[in-house]
C-alpha positions, -999 to 999 in steps of 0.1 A, spaced: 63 807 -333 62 785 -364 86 792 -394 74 810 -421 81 802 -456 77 813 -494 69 790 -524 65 762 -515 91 732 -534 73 702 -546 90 667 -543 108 671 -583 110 644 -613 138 624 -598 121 617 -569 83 611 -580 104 589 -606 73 563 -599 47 579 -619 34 558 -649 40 587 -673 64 615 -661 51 636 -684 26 648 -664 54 672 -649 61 685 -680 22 700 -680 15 741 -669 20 738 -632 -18 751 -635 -31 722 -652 -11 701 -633 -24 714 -598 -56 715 -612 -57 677 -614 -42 670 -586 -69 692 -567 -96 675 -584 -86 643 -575 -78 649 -541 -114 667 -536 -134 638 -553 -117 608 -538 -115 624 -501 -155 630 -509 -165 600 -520 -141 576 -509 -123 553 -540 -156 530 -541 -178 559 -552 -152 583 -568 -149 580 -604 -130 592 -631 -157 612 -647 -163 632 -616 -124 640 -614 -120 652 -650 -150 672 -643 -139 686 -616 -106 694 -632 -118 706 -666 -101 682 -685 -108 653 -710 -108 614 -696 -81 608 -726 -62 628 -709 -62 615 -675 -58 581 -686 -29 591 -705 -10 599 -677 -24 576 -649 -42 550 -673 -70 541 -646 -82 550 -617 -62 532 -594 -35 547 -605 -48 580 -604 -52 573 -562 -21 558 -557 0 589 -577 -24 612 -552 -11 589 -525 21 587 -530 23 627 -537 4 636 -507 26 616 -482 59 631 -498 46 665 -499 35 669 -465 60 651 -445 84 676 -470 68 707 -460 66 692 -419 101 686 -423 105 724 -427 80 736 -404 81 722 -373 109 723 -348 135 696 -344 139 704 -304 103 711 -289 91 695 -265 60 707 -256 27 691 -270 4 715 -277 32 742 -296 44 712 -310 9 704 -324 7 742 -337 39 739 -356 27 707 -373 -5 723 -379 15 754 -396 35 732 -417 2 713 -428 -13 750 -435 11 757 -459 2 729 -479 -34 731 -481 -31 767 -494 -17 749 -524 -36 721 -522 -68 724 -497 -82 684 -497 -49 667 -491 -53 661 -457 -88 652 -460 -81 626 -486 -52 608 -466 -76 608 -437 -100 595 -460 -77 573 -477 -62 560 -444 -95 543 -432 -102 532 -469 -118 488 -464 -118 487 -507 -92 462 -512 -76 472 -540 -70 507 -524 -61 496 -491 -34 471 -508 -14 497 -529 -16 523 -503 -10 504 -469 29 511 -473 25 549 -476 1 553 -446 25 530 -425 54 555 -438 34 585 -427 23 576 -396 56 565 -384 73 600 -397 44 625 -381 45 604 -346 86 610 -341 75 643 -339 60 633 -300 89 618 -290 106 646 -271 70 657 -255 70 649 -213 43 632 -201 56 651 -164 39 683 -185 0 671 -180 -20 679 -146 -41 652 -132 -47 619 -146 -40 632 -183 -12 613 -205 0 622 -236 -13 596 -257 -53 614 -243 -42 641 -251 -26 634 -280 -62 617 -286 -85 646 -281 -65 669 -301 -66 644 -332 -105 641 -329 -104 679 -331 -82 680 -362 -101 653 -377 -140 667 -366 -129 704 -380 -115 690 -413 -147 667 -415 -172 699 -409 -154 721 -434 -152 692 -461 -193 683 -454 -197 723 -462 -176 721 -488 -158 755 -475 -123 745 -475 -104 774 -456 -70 769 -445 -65 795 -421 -98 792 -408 -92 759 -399 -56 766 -386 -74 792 -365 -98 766 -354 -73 740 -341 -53 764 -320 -77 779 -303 -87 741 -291 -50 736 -283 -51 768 -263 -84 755 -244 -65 721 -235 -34 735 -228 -53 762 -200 -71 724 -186 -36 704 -186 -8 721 -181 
């Protein structure tokens, strides 16, 4: 059974030391989530061609001075949301899954869990880094190809202890490991389209998928 955990802790000042104005983290943890949110929803949306910044302070509530005071266009806005989104899952993953397991499919539940957790707090993270992860505008792709390297390479050493001795038939784990991403992706991708963001639901959704190919392959 995954952990369970209380408040989540965001990645502090010291170590978002990156951001243009660091001020923002001295803003209402509200407003501050508030923006974040906005952001995230817009850009995993639209994509960064089509985003823009009216439709994020819209979303948020806030004026464009105020944006730009802090992120000063709107590349920077997506590469702060980037950057964030990358340290604040692999954080919360660090915490939620377990260091020792071996099997796939609990192992995919646990990652699941941890991801969970974060999209209580923030529900379009995930579905702007898968956004942001196939993104073809240049000047996206350029400041953000380091941070999807980073999580990619951090999320797969989860896989390294699974067996591929564990599948029946001709299944491997990189299939599986296949299917069970075009789930995750195809549930995140239906809930975003109907705009109905719902954590659990979703959770819900991807284990009962896991507990369908776990009753074909193992």
């Amino acid at each position: 059974m995954p952990k369970k955990y209380g408040m989540l802790n965001r990645p502090n000042k010291s170590i978002m030391g990156w951001l243009m104005n660091e001020k923002f983290f001295d803003l209402k943890r509200e407003k501050q989530d508030r923006i974040i949110n906005a952001g995230l929803k817009i850009f995993a949306k639209y994509g960064y061609r089509h985003a823009t910044t009216d439709d994020i302070v819209k979303e948020a509530g806030i004026s464009k001075g105020l944006l730009f005071h802090y992120f000063t266009n709107k590349v920077g806005v997506y590469v702060f949301l980037m950057d964030y989104s990358v340290r604040f899952l692999l954080l919360e993953l660090s915490r939620s899954v377990e260091e020792r397991e071996d099997n796939f499919f609990e192992l995919s539940k646990q990652i699941e869990w941890g991801k969970l957790q974060v999209l209580r707090v923030y529900p379009y993270m995930e579905a702007f880094l898968e956004r942001a992860f196939r993104e073809e505008c240049g000047e996206a792709l350029k400041e953000c190809r380091e941070h999807k390297e980073n999580y990619y390479t951090k999320t797969e050493a989860y896989y390294k202890l699974c067996k591929e001795e564990d599948f029946a038939g001709n299944a491997s784990l990189e299939k599986i490991k296949t299917m069970a991403e075009y789930i995750r992706k195809q549930i995140t991708a239906e809930h975003v389209a109907l705009n109905t963001m719902e954590p659990e639901r979703m959770y819900q959704q991807f284990c009962e998928y896991m507990d369908l190919l776990k009753g074909a392959f193992q």
